[in-house]
C-alpha positions as CSV (number, residue, x, y, z in Angstrom):
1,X,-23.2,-30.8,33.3
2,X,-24.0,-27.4,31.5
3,X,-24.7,-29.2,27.9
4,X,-27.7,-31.3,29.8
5,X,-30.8,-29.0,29.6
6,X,-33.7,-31.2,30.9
7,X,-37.2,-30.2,30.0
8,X,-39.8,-30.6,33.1
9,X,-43.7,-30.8,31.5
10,X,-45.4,-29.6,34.9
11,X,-42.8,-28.0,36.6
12,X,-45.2,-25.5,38.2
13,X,-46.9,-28.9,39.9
14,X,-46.3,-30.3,43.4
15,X,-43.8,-32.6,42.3
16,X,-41.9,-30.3,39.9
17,X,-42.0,-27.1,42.1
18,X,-39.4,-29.4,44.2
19,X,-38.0,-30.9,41.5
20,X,-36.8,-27.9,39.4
21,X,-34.9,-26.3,41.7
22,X,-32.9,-29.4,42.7
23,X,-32.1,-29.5,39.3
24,X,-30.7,-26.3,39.2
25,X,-28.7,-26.9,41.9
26,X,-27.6,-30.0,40.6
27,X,-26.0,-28.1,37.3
28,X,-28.7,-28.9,34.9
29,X,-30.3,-26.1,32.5
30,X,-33.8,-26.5,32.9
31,X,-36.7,-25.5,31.3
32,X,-40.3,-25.9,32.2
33,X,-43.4,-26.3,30.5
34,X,-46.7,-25.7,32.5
35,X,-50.0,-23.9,32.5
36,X,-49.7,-22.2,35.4
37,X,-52.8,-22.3,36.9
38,X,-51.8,-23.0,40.8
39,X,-49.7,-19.6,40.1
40,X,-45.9,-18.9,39.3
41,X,-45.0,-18.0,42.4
42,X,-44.1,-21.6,42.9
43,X,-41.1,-21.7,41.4
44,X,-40.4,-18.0,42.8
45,X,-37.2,-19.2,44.8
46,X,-35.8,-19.8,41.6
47,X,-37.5,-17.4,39.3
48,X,-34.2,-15.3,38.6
49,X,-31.8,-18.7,37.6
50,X,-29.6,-18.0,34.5
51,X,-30.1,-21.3,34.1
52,X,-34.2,-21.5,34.5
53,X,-36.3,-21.0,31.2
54,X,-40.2,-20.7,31.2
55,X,-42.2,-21.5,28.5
56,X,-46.0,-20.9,29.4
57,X,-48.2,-23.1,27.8
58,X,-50.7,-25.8,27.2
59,X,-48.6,-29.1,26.3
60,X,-52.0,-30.7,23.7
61,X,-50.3,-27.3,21.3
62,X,-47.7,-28.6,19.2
63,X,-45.9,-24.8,18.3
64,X,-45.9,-24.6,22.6
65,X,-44.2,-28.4,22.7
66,X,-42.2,-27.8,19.8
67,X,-40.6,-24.6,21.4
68,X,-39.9,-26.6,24.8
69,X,-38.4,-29.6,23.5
70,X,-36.2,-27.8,21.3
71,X,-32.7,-28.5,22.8
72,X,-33.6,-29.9,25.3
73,X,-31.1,-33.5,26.4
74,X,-33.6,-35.4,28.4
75,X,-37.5,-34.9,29.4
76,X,-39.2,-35.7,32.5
77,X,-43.1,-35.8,31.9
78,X,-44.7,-35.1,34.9
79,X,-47.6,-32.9,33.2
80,X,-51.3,-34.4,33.7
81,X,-54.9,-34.2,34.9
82,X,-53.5,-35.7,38.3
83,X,-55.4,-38.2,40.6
84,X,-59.2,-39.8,39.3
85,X,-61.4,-37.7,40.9
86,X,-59.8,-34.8,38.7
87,X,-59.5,-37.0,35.8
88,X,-63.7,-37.5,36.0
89,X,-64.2,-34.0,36.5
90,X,-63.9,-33.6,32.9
91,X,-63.2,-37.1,31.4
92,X,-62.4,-35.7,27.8
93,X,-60.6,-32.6,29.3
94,X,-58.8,-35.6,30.9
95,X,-58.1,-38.0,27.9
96,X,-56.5,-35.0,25.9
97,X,-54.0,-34.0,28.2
98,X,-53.1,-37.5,30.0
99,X,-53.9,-39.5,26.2
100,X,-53.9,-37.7,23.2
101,X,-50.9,-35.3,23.8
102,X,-48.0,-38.0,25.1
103,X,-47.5,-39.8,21.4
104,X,-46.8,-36.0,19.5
105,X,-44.8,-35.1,22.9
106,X,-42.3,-38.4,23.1
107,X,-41.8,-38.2,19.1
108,X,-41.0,-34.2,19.1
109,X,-39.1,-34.4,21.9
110,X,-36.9,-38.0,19.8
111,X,-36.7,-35.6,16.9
112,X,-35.6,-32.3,18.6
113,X,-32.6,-34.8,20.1
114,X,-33.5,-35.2,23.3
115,X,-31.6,-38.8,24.7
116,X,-33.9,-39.1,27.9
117,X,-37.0,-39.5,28.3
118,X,-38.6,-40.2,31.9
119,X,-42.5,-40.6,32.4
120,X,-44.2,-39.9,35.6
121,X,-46.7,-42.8,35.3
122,X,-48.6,-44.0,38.6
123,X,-49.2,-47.3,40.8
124,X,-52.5,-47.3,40.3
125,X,-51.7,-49.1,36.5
126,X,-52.0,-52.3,39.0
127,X,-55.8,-52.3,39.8
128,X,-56.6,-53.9,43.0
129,X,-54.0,-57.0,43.7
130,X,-54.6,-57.6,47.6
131,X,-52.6,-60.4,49.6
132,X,-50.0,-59.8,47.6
133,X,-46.9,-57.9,46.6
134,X,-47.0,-55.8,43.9
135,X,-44.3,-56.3,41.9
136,X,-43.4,-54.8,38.0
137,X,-43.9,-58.6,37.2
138,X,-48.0,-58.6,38.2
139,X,-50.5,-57.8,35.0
140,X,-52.0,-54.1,34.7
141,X,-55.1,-54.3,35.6
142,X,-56.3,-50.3,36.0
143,X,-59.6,-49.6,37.0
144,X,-60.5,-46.2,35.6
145,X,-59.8,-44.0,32.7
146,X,-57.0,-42.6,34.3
147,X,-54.8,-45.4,35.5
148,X,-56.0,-46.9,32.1
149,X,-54.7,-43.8,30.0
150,X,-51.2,-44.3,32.1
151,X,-50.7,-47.8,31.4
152,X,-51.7,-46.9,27.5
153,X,-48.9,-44.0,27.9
154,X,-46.5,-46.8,29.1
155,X,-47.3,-48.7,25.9
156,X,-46.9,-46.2,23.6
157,X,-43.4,-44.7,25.3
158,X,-42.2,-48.3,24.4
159,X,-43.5,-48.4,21.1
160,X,-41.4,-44.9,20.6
161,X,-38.1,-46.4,22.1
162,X,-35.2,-46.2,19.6
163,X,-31.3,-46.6,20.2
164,X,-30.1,-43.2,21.0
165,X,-33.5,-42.0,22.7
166,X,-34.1,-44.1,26.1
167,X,-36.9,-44.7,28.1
168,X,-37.7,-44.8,31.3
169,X,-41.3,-45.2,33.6
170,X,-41.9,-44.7,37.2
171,X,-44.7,-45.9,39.0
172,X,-44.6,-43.7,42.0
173,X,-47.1,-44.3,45.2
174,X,-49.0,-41.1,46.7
175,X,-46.4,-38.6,47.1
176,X,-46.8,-36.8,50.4
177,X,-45.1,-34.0,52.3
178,X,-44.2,-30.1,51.2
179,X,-43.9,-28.4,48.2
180,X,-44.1,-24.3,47.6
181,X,-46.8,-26.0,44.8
182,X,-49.1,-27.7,47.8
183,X,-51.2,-30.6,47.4
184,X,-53.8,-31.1,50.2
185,X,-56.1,-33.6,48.7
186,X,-53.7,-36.4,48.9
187,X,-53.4,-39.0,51.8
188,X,-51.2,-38.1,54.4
189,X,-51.3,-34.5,53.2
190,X,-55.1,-34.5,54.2
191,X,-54.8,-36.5,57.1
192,X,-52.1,-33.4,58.1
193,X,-54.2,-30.7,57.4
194,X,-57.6,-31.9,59.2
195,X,-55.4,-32.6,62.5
196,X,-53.6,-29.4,62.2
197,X,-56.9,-27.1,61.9
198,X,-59.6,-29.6,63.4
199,X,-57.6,-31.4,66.2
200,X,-59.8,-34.4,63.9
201,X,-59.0,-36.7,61.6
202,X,-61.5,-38.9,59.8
203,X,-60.4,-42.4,59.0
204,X,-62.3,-44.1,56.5
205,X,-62.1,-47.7,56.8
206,X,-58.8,-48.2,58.5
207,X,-57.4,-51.0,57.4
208,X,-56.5,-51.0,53.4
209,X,-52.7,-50.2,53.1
210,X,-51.7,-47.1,51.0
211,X,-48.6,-46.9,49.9
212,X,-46.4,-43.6,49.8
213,X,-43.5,-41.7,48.8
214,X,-41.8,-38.6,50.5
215,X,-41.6,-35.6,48.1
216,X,-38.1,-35.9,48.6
217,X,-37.1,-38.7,47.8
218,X,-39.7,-38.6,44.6
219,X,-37.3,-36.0,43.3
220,X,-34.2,-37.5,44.3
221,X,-35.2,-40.3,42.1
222,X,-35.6,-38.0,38.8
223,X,-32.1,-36.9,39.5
224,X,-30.8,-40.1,40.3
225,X,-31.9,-41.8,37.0
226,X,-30.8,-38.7,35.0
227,X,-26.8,-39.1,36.5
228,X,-27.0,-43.1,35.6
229,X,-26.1,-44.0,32.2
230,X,-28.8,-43.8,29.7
231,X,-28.1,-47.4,29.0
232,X,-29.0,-48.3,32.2
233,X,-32.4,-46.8,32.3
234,X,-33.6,-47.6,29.1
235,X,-37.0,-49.4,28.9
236,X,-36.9,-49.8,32.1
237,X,-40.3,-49.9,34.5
238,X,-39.9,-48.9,38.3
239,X,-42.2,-48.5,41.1
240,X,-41.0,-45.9,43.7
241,X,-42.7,-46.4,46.7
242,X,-41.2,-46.5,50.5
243,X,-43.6,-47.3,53.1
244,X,-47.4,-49.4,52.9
245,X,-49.2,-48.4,55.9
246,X,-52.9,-49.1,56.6
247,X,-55.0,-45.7,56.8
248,X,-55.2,-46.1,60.1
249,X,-51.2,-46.4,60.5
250,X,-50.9,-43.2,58.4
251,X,-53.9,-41.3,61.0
252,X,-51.4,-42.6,63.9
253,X,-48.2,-41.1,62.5
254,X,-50.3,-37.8,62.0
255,X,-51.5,-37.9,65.6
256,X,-48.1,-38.6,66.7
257,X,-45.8,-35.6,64.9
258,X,-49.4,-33.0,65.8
259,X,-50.3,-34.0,69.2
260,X,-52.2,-36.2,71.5
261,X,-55.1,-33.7,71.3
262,X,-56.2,-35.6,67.8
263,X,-58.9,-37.0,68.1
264,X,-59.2,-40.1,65.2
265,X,-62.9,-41.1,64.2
266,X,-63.5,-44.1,61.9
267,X,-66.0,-44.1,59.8
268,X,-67.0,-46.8,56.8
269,X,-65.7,-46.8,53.6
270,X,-67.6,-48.3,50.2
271,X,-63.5,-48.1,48.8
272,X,-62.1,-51.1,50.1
273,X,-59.3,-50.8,47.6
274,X,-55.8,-51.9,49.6
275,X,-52.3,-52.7,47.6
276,X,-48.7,-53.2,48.9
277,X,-46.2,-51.8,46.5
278,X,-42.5,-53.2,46.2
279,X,-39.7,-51.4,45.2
280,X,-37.2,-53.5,45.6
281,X,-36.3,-54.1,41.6
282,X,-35.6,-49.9,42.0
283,X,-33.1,-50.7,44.9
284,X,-31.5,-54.2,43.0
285,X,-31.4,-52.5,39.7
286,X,-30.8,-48.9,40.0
287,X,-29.6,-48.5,43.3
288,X,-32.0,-46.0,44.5
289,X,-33.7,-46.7,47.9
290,X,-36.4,-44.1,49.4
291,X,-34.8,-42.4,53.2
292,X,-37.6,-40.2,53.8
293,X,-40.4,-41.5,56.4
294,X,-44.1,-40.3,56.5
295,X,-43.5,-39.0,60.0
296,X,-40.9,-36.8,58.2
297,X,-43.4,-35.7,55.4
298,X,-45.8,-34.8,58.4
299,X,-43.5,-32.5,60.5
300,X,-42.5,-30.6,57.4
301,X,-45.8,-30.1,56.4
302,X,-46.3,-28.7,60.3
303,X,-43.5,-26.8,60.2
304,X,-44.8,-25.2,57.1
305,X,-48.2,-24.4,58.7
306,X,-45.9,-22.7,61.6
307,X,-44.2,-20.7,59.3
308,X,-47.0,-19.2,57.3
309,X,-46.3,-21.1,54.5
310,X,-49.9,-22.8,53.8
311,X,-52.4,-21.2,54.9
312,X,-56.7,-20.9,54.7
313,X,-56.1,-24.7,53.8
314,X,-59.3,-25.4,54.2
315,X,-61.0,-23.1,51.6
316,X,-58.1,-22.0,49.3
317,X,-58.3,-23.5,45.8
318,X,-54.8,-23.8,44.9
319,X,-54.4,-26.7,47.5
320,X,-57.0,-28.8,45.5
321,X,-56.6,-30.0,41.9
322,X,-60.4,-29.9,41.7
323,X,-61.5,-26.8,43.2
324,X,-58.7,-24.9,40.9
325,X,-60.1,-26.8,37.6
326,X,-63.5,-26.5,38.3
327,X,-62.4,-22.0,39.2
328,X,-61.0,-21.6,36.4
329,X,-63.0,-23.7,34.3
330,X,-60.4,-25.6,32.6
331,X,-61.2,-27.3,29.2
């Protein structure tokens, strides 16, 4: 496993501060290219692997990519303006980091060797398809600039394939649960926090399905694909989801691992948006299937609020992609 050094663009995220030290325990070298700007202490549990390089930088400079695709066997791209109301925080901010620097990334990294490359795209490519399934098979339909710039990044990943240097896209749902890189303006990870410091969650709507993902198993799928044969992968397109609840399934399971003193208020919603995601092609095809529930996402969030782990949720910036961009006014 030692000759495999994987290159993780947004390590220092909430998915990739989980990710990269699985990795490392997995065998892999690993090396990660991020900005920084929720803090390195993320990956502190690690910070002191022989195995763990860090190359801090911004991934739209080609000497900063250059240097961390050098080497490097595979790539998983996780590395973006996540989430739309980030993206129109600064739409061209967005554009150059989700659009403009994934063509010069995929070719630098085919050039430098690398034989794997995996791309964190998102479900939201799909648009709005309610009453039905949604399956790899339905049309992309995205709604805003940033599903629209993933689905374009899909295109273009394609357009790059060659033998030798295989492909790979995942379509994850929300990703929910705890990471030393927290997230609290996501779903279920909101939904957690209110009930935790309010004893009051605020369901808007109630009855559009959301899909999710446990953190866990998010990352046991970029490990999984990188110990199948690159064969198997290659062009492939996957969603990775696990559960579709209704928002008001997902205030429920809150209310049930926090306590019967939750109070759940509903209140209307002009976002009637609701979507059922299917994985089953990533069961069938790659035998991967999702064994973390949202209950499961919810007490390990709790039992990170217990321990001292997360706290000031409400204010702190480095729980919220947007506060943090708009501190340190990102361009």
């Amino acid at each position: 496993m030692s000759e495999r050094k994987v290159l993780v663009t947004g390590g220092g995220g909430y998915v990739g501060a989980v990710l990269v030290p699985k990795l490392l325990a997995a065998g892999y070298a690993v090396r990660v290219l991020d900005l920084f700007i929720y803090g390195r202490e993320v990956l502190d549990a690690v910070a002191a692997h022989p195995a763990l390089e860090i190359v801090s930088g911004d991934i739209r400079d080609a000497d900063t990519v250059a240097r961390a695709v050098a080497g490097c066997s595979d790539v998983i791209h996780l590395a973006c303006i996540s989430n739309d109301p980030s993206f129109e925080l600064n739409p061209a901010l967005g554009k150059s980091i989700n659009l403009d620097a994934f063509r010069p990334l995929v070719r630098m990294a085919r050039d430098a060797g690398a034989e794997r490359f995996v791309y964190a795209s998102s479900s939201s490519v799909y648009g709005v398809k309610e009453g039905v399934e949604v399956s790899e098979d339905l049309p992309l339909e995205p709604l805003t600039d940033y599903s629209r710039f993933k689905a374009e990044c899909e295109a273009i990943l394609d357009e790059e394939r060659r033998p030798g240097f295989h492909t790979l896209t995942i379509r994850p749902a929300t990703v929910c649960g705890y990471s030393p890189r927290q997230r609290l303006d996501v779903i279920v990870n909101i939904l957690t926090n209110h009930a935790l410091v309010n004893g009051r969650i605020r369901v808007f709507g109630g009855s559009q399905l959301r899909p999710n993902i446990h953190i866990e198993d998010m990352t046991d799928l970029y490990l999984h694909v990188l110990a199948l044969p690159a064969g198997r992968i290659d062009g492939g397109v996957y969603n990775a989801g696990y559960e579709n609840h209704t928002v008001m399934e997902l205030a429920e399971m809150v209310r049930s691992q926090i306590g019967d003193h939750v109070r759940i208020g509903i209140e209307p919603t002009d976002d009637p948006r609701s979507y059922h995601v299917s994985s089953a092609r990533l069961a069938r095809e790659l035998g991967f299937t999702p064994r973390h529930s949202i209950e499961q996402a919810v007490a390990d969030l709790k039992r990170a609020f217990d321990a001292g782990l997360l706290t000031d949720t409400m204010e702190d910036s480095r729980y919220y992609n947007i506060r943090r961009m708009q501190e340190i006014e990102l361009r």
